[in-house]
C-alpha positions as CSV (number, residue, x, y, z in Angstrom):
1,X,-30.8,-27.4,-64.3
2,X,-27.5,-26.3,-62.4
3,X,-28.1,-25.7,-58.7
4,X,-26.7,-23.3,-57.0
5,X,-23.7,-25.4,-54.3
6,X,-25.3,-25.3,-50.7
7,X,-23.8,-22.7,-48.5
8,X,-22.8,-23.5,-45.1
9,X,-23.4,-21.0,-42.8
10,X,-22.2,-22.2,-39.8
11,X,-18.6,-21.3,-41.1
12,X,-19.2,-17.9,-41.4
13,X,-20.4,-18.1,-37.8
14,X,-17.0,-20.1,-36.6
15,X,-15.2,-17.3,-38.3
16,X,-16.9,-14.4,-36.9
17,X,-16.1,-16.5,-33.8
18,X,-13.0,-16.7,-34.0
19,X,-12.7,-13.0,-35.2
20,X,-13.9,-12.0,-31.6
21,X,-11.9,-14.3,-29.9
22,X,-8.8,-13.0,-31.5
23,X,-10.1,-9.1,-30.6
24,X,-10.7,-10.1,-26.7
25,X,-7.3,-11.8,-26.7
26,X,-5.7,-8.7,-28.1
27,X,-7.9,-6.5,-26.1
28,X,-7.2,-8.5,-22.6
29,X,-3.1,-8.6,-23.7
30,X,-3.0,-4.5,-24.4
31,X,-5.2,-4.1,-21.1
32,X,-2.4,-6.3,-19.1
33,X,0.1,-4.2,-21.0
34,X,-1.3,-0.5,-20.4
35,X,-1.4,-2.1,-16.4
36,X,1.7,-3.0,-16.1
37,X,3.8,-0.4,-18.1
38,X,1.3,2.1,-18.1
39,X,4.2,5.2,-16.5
40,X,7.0,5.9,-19.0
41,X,10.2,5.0,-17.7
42,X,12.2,7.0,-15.3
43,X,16.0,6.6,-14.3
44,X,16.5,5.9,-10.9
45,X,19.7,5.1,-8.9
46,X,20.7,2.8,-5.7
47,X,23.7,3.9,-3.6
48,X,25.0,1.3,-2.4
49,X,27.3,2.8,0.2
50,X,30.2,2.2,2.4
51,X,28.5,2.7,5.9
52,X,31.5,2.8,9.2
53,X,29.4,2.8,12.8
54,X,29.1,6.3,14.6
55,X,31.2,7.7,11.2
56,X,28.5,10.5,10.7
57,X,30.6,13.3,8.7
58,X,32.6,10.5,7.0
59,X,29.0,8.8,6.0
60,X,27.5,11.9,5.5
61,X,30.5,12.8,2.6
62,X,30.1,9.7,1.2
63,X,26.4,10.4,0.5
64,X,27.0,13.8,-1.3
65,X,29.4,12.3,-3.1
66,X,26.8,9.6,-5.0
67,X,24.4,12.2,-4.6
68,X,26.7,14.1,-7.3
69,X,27.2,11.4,-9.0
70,X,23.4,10.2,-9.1
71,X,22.6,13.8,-11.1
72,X,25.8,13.8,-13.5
73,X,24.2,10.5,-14.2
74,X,20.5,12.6,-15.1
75,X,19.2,10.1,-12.2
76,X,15.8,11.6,-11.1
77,X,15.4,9.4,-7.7
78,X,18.1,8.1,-5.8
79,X,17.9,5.4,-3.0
80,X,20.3,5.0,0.0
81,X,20.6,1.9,2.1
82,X,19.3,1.4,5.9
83,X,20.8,3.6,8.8
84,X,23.5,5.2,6.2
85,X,24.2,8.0,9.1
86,X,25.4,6.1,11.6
87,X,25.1,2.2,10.7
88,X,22.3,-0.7,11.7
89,X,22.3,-2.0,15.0
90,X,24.8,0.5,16.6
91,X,23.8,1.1,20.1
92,X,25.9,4.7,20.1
93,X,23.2,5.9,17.8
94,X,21.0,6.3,21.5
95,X,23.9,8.8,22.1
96,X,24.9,10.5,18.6
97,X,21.0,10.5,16.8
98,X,18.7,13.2,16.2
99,X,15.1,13.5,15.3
100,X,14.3,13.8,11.7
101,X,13.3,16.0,10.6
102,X,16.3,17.4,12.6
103,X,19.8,18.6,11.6
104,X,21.3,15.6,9.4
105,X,18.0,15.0,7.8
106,X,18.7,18.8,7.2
107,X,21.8,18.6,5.5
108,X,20.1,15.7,3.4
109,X,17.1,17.6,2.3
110,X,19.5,20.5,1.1
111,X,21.5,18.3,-1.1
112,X,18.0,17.5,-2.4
113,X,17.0,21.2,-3.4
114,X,20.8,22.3,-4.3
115,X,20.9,19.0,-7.0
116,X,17.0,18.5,-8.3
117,X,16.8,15.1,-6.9
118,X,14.4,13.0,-5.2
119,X,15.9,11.2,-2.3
120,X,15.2,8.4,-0.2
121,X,17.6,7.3,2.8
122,X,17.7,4.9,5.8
123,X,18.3,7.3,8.9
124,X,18.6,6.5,12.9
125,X,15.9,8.8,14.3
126,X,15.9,9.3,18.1
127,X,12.2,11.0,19.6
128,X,12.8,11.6,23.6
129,X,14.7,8.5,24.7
130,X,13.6,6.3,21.7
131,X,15.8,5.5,18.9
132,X,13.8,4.2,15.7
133,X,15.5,2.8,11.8
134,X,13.7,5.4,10.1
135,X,13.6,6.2,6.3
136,X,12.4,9.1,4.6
137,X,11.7,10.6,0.8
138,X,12.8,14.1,0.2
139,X,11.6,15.5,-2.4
140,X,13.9,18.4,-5.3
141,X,12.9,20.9,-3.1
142,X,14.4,19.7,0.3
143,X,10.7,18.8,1.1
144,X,10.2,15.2,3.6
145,X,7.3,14.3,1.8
146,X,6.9,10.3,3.5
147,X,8.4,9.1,6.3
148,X,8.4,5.2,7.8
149,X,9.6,3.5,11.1
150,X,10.6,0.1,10.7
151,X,8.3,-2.1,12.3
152,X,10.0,-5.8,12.2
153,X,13.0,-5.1,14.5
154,X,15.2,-8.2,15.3
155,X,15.1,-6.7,18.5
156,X,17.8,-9.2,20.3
157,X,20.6,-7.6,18.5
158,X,20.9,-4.4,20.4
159,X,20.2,-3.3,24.0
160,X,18.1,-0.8,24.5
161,X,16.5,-1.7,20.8
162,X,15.0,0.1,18.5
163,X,11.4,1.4,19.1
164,X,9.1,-0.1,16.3
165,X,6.5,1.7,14.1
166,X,3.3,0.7,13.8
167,X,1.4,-1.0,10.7
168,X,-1.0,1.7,10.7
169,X,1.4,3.9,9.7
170,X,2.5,2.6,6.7
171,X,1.8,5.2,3.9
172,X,2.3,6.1,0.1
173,X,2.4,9.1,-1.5
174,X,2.2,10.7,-4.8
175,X,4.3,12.5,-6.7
176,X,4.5,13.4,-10.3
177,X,6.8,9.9,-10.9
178,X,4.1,8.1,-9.5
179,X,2.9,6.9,-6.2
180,X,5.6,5.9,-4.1
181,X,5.7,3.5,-0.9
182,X,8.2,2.7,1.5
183,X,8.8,-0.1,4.1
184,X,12.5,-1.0,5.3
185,X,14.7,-4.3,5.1
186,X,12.8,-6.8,7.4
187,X,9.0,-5.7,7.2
188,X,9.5,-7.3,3.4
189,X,9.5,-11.0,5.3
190,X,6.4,-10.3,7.0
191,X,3.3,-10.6,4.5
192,X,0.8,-8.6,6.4
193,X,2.9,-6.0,6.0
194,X,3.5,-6.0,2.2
195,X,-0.5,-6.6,1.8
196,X,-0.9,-3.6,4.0
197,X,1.5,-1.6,1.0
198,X,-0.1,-3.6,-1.5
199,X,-3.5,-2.3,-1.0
200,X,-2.0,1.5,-1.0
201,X,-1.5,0.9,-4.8
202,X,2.2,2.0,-4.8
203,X,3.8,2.5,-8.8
204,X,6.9,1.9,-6.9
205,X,8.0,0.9,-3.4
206,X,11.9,1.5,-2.1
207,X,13.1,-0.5,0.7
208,X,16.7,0.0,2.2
209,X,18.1,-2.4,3.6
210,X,21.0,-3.4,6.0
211,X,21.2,-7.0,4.5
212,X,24.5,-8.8,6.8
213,X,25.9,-12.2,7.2
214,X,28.9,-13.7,8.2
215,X,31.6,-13.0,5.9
216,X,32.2,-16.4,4.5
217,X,28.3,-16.3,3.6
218,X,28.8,-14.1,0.8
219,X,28.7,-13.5,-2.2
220,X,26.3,-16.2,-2.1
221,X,23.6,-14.5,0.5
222,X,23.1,-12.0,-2.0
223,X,21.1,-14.2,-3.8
224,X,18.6,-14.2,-1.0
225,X,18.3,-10.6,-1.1
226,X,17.7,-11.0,-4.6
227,X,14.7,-13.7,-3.8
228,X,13.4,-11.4,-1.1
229,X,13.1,-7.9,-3.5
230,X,11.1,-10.2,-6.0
231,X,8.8,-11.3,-3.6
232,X,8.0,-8.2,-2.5
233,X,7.4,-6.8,-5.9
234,X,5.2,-9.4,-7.3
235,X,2.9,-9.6,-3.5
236,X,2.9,-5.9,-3.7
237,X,2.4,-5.9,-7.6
238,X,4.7,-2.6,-8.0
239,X,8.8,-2.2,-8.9
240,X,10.6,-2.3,-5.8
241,X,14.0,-0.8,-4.5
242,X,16.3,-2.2,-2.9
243,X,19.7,-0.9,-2.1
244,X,22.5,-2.2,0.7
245,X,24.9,-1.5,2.5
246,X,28.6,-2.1,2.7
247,X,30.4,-2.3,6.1
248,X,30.6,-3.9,8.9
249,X,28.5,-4.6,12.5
250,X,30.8,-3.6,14.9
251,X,28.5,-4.4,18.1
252,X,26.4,-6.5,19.5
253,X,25.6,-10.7,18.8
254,X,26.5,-10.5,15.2
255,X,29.8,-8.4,15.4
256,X,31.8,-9.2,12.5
257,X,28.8,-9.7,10.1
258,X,29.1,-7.8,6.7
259,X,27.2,-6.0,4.3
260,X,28.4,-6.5,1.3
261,X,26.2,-4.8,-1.5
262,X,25.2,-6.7,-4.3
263,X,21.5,-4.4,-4.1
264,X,18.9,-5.3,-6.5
265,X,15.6,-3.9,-7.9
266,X,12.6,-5.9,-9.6
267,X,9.9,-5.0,-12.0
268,X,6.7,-5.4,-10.8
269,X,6.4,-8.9,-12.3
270,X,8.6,-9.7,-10.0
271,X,11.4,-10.3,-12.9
272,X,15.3,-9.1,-11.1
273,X,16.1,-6.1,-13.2
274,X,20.1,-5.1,-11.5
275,X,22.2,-6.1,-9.4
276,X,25.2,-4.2,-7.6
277,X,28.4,-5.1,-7.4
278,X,30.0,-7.7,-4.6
279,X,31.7,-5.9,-1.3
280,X,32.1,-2.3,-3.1
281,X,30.8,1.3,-3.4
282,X,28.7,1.5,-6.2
283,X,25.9,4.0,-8.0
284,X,23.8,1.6,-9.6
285,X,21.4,3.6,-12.4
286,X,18.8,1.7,-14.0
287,X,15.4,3.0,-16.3
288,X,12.3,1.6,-14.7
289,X,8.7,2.2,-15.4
290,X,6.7,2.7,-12.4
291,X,3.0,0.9,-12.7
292,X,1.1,-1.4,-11.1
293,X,0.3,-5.2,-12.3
294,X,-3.5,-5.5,-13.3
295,X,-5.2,-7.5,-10.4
């Protein structure tokens, strides 16, 4: 008599088994995926910009020109620096700033509607007899649709200084590219403030900033800007923004420090994604997908 060879069935279990364990893998990796790059891309461009203190026509013709160029360019967002109107830490912006909304904010919001652009921008906003580094997002029709006052001033470097904002004010808001957050230069080194964006659920977050040194600093500062956007993005867990300026401070304890561009933006891994080029004008367009990493 022949008999029949013994099956073992524990083998069909390992494989079912490992059938499974192959299908959660997938399923956790697509999941991760979907997360992460879950907006299709959009093309978005940083201005870095020449900046020169109290300069407001000449700064405000600079920004219509690489607000031209952004939408030649089929940008659909483009971000502007800190304090583009009348430069960072220049205590004549007390005398020559306006409230925003107000009339440059004006002129801003109509290149908005007249180019189908969104727009963000670093502004000095003065309110009665208090002057604030303010940045707004316009919207393609001319629209302020989020506004933030800079709450980590380095206070010592002007007198009067800036008024700060307030924590609870920090806001995100959405539009049909996704939900958008904004914080400027400094309140990125201070973690209870990114947690406090973090917890908005941004798909994107644009911080200008007014990043200077002293001029034999650079280009190699630049790399810290490039540490500090990173860190942002992967605390917050969304793409941030982060365009610079180029000039000079012409007042105050650091007179003579520079901006020198180099502006950078990071995926929301954290992974650097552009940089800008060293101590030059520059319209920086880059496709990013807006999203938020799976936490």
């Amino acid at each position: 008599m022949v008999r029949a060879p013994e099956v073992k069935t524990y083998s069909c279990g390992s494989c079912l088994f490992s059938v499974k364990l192959v299908f959660i893998v997938v399923f956790i990796g697509l999941f991760f995926s979907v997360r992460v790059f879950s907006m299709e891309k959009i093309k978005i461009a940083l201005a870095q910009v020449k900046c020169i203190d109290s300069d407001l026509e000449g700064n405000f013709n600079r920004i219509k020109s690489l607000v031209i160029r952004a939408r030649s360019e089929e940008a659909k967002m483009l971000f502007f620096p800190e304090t583009v109107d009348l430069g960072w830490v220049n205590p004549e912006a007390h005398r020559l700033a306006g409230p925003v909304p107000g009339p440059f904010s004006q002129k801003i919001s109509l290149l908005a509607k007249e180019h189908d652009i969104w727009i963000g921008i670093g502004l000095c906003e003065k309110q009665g007899d208090k002057l604030y580094d303010t940045a707004v997002l316009i919207d393609p029709e001319g629209k302020i649709v989020l506004k933030h006052r800079k709450i980590n001033l380095l206070a010592w470097l002007m007198d009067p200084p800036y008024t700060p904002g307030k924590a609870a004010d920090i806001k995100a808001v959405d539009t049909p590219l996704g939900r958008v957050g904004l914080l400027i230069c400094a309140d990125s080194f201070k973690e209870e403030l990114l947690g406090a964006m973090a917890r908005l659920k941004p798909d994107l977050v644009y911080i200008p900033y007014g990043w200077a040194y002293p001029k034999d600093g650079w280009p190699e500062h630049g790399f810290q800007l490039i540490k500090t956007v990173q860190k942002a993005a992967r605390y917050i867990g969304a793409p941030v923004i982060g365009p610079n300026l180029v000039g000079e401070i012409t007042h105050g304890e650091w007179k003579g420090r520079t901006f020198e561009g180099l502006s950078t933006a990071a995926e929301a891994t954290g992974m650097s994604v552009v940089q800008g080029k060293w101590n030059r004008e520059d319209l920086i367009v880059v496709e990013i997908a807006p999203g938020q990493v799976g936490r």
